[in-house]
C-alpha positions in Angstrom: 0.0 0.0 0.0 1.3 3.2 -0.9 -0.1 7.1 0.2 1.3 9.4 -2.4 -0.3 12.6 -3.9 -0.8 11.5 -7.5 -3.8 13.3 -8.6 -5.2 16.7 -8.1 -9.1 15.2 -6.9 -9.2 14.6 -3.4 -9.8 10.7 -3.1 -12.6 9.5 -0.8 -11.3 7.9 3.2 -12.6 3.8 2.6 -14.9 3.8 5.3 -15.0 -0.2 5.7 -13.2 -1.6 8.8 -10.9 -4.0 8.6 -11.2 -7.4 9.0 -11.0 -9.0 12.2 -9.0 -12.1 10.8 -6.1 -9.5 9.1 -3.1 -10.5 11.4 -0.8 -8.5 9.6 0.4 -6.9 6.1 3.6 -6.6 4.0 4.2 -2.8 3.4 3.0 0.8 3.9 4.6 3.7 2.4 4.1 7.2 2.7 5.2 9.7 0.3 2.3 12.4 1.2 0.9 13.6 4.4 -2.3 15.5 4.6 -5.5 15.0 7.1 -7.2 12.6 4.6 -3.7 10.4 4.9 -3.8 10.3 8.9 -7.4 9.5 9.0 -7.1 6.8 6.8 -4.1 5.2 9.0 -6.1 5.6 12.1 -8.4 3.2 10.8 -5.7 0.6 11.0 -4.8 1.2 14.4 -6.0 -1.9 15.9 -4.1 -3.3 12.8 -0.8 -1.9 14.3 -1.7 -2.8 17.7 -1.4 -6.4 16.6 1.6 -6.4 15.0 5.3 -5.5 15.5 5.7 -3.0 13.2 9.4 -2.2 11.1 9.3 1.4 10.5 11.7 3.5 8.0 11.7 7.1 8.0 13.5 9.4 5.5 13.3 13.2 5.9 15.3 16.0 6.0 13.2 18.5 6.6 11.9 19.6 9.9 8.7 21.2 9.8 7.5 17.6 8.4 9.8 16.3 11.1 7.3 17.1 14.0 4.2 16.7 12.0 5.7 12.9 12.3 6.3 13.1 15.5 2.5 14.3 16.6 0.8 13.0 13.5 2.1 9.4 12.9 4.3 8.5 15.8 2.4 8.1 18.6 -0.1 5.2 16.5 3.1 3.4 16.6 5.8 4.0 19.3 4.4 1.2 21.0 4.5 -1.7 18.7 7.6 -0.5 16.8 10.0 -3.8 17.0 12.6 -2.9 14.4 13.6 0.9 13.4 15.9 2.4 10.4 16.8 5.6 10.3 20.0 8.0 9.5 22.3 9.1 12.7 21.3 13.1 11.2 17.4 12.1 11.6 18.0 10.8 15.3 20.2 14.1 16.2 16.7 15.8 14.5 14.5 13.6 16.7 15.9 13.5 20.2 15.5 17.4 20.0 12.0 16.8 20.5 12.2 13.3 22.3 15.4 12.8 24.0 14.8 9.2 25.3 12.9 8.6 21.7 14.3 4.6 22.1 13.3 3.7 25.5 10.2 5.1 24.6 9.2 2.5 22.7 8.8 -0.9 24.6 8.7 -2.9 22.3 11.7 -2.1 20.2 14.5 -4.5 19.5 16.6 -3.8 16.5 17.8 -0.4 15.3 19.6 0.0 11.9 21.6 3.5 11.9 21.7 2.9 7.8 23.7 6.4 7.4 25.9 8.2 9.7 29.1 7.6 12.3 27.5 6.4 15.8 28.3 4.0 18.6 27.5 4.0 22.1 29.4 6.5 24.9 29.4 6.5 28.3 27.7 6.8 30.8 25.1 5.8 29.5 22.2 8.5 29.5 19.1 9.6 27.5 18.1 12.7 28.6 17.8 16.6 27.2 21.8 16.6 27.9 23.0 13.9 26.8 24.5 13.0 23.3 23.1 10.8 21.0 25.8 8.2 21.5 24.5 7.8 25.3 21.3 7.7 24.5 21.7 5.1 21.9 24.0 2.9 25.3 20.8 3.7 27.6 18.6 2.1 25.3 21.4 -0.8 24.3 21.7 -1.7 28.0 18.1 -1.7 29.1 17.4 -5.2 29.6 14.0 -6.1 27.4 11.4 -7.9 29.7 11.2 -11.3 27.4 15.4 -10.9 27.6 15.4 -11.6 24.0 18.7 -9.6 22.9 18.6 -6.5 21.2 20.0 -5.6 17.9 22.1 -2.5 17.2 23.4 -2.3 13.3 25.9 0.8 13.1 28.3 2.2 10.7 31.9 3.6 12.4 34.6 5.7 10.0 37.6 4.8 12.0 41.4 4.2 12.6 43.0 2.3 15.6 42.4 5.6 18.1 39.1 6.2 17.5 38.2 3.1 17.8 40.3 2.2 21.2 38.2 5.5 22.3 34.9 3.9 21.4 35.3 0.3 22.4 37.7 0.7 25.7 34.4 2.3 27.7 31.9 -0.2 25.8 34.5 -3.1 27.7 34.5 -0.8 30.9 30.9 -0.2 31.0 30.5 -4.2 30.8 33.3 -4.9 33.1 31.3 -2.7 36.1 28.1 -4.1 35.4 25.7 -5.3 38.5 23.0 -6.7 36.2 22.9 -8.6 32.9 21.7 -7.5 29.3 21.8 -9.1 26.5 22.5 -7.3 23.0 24.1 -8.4 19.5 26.3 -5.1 18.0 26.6 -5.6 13.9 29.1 -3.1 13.0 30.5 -1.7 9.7 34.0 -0.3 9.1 34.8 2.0 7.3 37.4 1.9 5.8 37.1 -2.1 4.9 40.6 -2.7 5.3 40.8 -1.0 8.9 38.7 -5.3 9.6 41.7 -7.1 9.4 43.9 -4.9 12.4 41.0 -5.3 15.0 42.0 -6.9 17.6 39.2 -9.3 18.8 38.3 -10.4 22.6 36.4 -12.1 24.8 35.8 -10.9 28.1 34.0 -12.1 31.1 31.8 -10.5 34.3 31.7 -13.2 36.9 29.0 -11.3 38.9 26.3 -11.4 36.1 27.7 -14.6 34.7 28.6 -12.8 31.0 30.5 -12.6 28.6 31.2 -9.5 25.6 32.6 -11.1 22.8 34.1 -9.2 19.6 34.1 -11.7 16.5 35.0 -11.2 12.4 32.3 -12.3 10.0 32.4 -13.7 6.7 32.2 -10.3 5.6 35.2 -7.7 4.4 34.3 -4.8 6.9 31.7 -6.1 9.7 32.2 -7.5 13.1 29.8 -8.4 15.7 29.9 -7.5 19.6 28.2 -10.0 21.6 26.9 -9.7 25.4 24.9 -12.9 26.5 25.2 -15.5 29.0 28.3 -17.3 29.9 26.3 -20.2 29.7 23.2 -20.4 27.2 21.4 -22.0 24.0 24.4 -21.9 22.1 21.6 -22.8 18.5 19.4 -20.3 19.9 22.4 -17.7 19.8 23.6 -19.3 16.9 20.2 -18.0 15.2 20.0 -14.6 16.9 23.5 -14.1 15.5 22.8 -15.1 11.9 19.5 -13.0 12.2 21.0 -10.0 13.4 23.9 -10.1 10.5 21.4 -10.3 7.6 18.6 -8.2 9.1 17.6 -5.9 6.3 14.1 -3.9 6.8 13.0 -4.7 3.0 13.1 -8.6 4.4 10.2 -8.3 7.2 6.7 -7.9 7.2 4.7 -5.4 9.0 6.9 -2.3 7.1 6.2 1.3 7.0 8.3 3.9 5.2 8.0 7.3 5.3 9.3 8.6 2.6 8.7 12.8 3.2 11.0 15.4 2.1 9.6 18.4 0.9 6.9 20.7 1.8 5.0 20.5 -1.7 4.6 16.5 0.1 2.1 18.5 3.0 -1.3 18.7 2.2 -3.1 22.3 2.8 -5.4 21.4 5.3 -4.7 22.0 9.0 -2.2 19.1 10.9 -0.6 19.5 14.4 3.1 20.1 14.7 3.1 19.6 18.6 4.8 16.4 19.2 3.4 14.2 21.7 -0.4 15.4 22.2 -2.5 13.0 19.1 -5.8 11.9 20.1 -5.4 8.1 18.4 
């Protein structure tokens, strides 16, 4: 299903409800917002309820930005299981929401497709803190079904930078009181700055852990591992080959936003205060 403003004629809201047996659906995108668009994805709301919903969202402007974040974002903040979204939209985001990620309950993979973040320390995601801490808060916030969360990331590094990033990641773990469990996918780039990492495994005898960095078959990704010292070892075998090949366009239950421009807005009257939508 796609939203987009392809004719001039307003087109009428289908006023059927949906089915009670629809469990689930393969794909919404949004290229246009306007009244007509929100009312007709409030009608699916028990729809999204159900599901866990992978959302995409691509914007750089931010007028459209908080009409997003009143208009759209609260009919899904709480089912949202996987999120993809560019390091410069999250910057734009926790502006408005600083603790954006916690937020969301139910969310278990993020895919920072664009951009140069990891995790800093300590770990904080409030009005003050940088998006690196924020990103650790939500990283180390045990899920309530302990089912490890995903974080896919890009890093432009050298040896220092990355000493600088991964030294407190190993600290932060080391002083730990509780367990978490989390898989870290994480592209290099340069490629070739891959084969000079210098992998580890580390263990936390108080919460029975252990942080492991480990190459892939892949020219410029590694994967940081927290999980129990002693576990499923299959289970974690498939969480890790998940988490390597988990692409949005693979699951079900997708919405992009795809909203750049203000010509994209329809002319009728939409909130911009984040946070107050009567769904």
């Amino acid at each position: 299903m796609e939203i987009v403003n392809a004719c001039a004629k307003p087109m009428p809201i289908p006023q059927i409800q949906m089915p009670r047996k629809v469990s689930g659906f393969e794909r919404i995108i949004i290229y246009f917002i306007d009244q007509n668009a929100i009312t007709f994805l409030r009608r699916f709301h028990q729809l999204f309820v159900a599901c866990q919903i992978n959302l995409s969202i691509h914007t750089n402007n931010e007028r459209i930005l908080e009409l997003i974040l009143h208009n759209i974002w609260p009919m899904l903040e709480k089912n949202i299981h996987g999120l993809r979204l560019s390091t410069t939209f999250f910057h734009r985001l926790r502006k408005f929401v600083p603790s954006i990620l916690n937020d969301c309950p139910s969310l278990r993979v993020v895919f920072f497709n664009f951009g140069n973040l990891f995790t800093e320390f300590p770990a904080d995601d409030n009005a003050m803190a940088s998006d690196g801490q924020a990103v650790a808060k939500w990283l180390f916030t045990p899920r309530p079904d302990n089912m490890p969360k995903v974080l896919l990331c890009s890093l432009y590094t050298d040896g220092v930078n990355w000493s600088s990033n991964i030294e407190p990641f190993k600290t932060a773990f080391a002083n730990a009181s509780s367990p978490v469990t989390f898989i870290v996918v994480i592209w290099f780039f340069p490629p070739s700055f891959t084969d000079t990492v210098l992998l580890f495994d580390q263990t936390n005898e108080l919460t029975r852990e252990q942080l492991t960095l480990k190459k892939m078959n892949d020219i410029r990704r590694v994967m940081l591992i927290r999980c129990p010292i002693v576990r499923d070892k299959s289970k974690w075998a498939k969480w890790e080959e998940e988490a390597f090949g988990w692409q949005i366009d693979d699951q079900w239950n997708k919405i992009g936003i795809h909203i750049y421009n203000d010509d994209e807005i329809g002319d009728g009257h939409l909130d911009a205060t984040p946070g107050t939508s009567d769904h």
